[in-house]
C-alpha positions in Angstrom: 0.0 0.0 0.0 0.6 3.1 -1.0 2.3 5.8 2.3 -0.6 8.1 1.3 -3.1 5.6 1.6 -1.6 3.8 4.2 -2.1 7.3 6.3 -5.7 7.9 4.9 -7.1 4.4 6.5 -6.1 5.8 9.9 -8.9 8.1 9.7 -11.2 6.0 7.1 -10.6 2.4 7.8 -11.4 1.3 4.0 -9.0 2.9 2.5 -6.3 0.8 3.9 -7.7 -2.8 2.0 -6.7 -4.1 -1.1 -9.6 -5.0 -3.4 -13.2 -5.4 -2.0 -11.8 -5.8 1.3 -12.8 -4.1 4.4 -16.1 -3.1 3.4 -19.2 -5.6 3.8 -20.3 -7.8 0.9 -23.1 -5.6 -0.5 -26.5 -7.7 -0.4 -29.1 -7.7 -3.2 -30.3 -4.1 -3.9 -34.4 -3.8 -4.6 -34.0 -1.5 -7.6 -37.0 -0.2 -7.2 -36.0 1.4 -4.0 -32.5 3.1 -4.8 -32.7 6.1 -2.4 -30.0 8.5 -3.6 -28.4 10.9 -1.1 -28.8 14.4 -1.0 -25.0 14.6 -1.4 -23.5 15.2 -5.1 -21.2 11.5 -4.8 -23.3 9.3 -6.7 -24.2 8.3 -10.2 -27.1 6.8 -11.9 -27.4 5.4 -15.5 -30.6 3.9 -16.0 -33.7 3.8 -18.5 -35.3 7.4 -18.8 -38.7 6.1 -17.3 -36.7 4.7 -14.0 -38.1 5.5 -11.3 -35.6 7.7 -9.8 -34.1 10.7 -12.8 -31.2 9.3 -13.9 -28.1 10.7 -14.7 -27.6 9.2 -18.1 -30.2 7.6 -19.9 -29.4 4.0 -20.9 -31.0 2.7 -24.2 -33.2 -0.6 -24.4 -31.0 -3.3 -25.6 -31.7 -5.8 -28.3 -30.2 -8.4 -26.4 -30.7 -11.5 -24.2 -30.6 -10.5 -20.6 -27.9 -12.9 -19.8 -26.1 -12.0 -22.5 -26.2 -7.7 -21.8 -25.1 -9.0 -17.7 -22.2 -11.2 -19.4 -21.0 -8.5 -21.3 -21.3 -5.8 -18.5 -19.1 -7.7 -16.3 -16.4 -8.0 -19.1 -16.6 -4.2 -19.4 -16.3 -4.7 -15.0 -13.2 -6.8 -15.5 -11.5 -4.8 -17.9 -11.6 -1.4 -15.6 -8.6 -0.2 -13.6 -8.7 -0.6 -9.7 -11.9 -2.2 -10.0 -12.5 -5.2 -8.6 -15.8 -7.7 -8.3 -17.8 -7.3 -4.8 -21.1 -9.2 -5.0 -22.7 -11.7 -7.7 -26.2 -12.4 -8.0 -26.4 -13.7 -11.4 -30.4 -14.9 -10.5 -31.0 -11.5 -10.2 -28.7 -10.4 -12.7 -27.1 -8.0 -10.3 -23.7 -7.6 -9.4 -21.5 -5.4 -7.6 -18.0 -3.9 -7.7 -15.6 -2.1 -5.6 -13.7 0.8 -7.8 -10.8 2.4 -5.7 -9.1 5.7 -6.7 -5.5 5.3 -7.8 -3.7 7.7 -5.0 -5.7 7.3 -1.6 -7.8 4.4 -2.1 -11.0 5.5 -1.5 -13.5 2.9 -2.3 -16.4 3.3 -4.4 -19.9 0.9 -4.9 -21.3 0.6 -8.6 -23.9 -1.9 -8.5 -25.4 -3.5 -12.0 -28.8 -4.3 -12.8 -29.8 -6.2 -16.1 -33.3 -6.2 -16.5 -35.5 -8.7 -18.9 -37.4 -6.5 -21.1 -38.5 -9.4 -23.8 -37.3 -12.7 -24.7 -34.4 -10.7 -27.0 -34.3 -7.4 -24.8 -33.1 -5.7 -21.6 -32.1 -3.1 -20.2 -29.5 -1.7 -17.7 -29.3 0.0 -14.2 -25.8 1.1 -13.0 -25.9 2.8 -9.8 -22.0 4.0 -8.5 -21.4 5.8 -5.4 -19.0 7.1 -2.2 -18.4 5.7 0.2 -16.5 8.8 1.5 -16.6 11.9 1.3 -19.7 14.5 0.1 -18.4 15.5 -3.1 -16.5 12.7 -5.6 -15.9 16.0 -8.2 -17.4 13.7 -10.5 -15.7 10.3 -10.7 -18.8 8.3 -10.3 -20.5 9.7 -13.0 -17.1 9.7 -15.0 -17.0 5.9 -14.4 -20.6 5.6 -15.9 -19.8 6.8 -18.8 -16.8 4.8 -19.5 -18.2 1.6 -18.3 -21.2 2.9 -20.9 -19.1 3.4 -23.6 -17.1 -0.3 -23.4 -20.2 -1.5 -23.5 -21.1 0.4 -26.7 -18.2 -1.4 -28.5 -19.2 -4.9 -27.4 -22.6 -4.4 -28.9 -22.9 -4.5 -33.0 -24.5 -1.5 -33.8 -27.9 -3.6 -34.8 -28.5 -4.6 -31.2 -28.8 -1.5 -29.7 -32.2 0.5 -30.6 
């Protein structure tokens, strides 16, 4: 570990684990009921009739369910400092632990495929702080990127 970080996890204890270690596996999330915080830390990517206003609007994919939650935890896999939490793959949830390169602060995303149709779904990504009040932007940042990976997994023809 880094000195920096080493020094930060005196005063927030997370910081000072490698991985997904040192924070609590996170349980299944009810979707439905994502209450975000009045603080600006988190990030929401989700269908624009979701029930809570996303952030960024995620189109209806052409795709088999378990095939969009396949490819969404390749695009997990291939991020830096970001490592896998929680898998419900009944659910079609999972959850990651993304930790910033100098202090280690840890960050939740959580990932929701939903079965739209037999050939359709759409997704829910959900990333947020664990410290702090303010995250200047990372988690929404780390939407977008894990959005766009996605985007060149997909032939064009699958996403409408």
């Amino acid at each position: 570990m880094n000195p920096i970080a080493w020094l930060v996890s005196l005063v927030l204890p997370a910081c000072g684990f490698p991985a997904a270690e040192g924070l609590p596996t996170p349980q299944p999330m009810d979707i439905a009921r994502i209450v975000r915080p009045s603080t600006p830390n988190t990030a929401l990517a989700a269908p624009a009739a979701f029930n809570s206003p996303p952030d960024l609007v995620t189109p209806p994919y052409a795709v088999q369910a378990d095939r969009l939650f396949a490819l969404v935890q390749e695009v997990a896999a291939s991020q830096p400092r970001t490592y896998p939490a929680a898998n419900y793959p009944d659910r079609l949830q999972a959850d990651y632990v993304a930790r910033s390169a100098v202090f280690n602060f840890p960050d939740l995303i959580m990932v929701q495929v939903v079965r739209t149709g037999p050939d359709s779904s759409s997704l829910i990504l959900y990333s947020h702080s664990v410290y702090g009040h303010s995250d200047l932007g990372a988690n929404r940042k780390r939407l977008e990127s894990w959005l766009a990976a996605l985007s060149t997994k997909l032939p064009p023809s699958t996403e409408r």
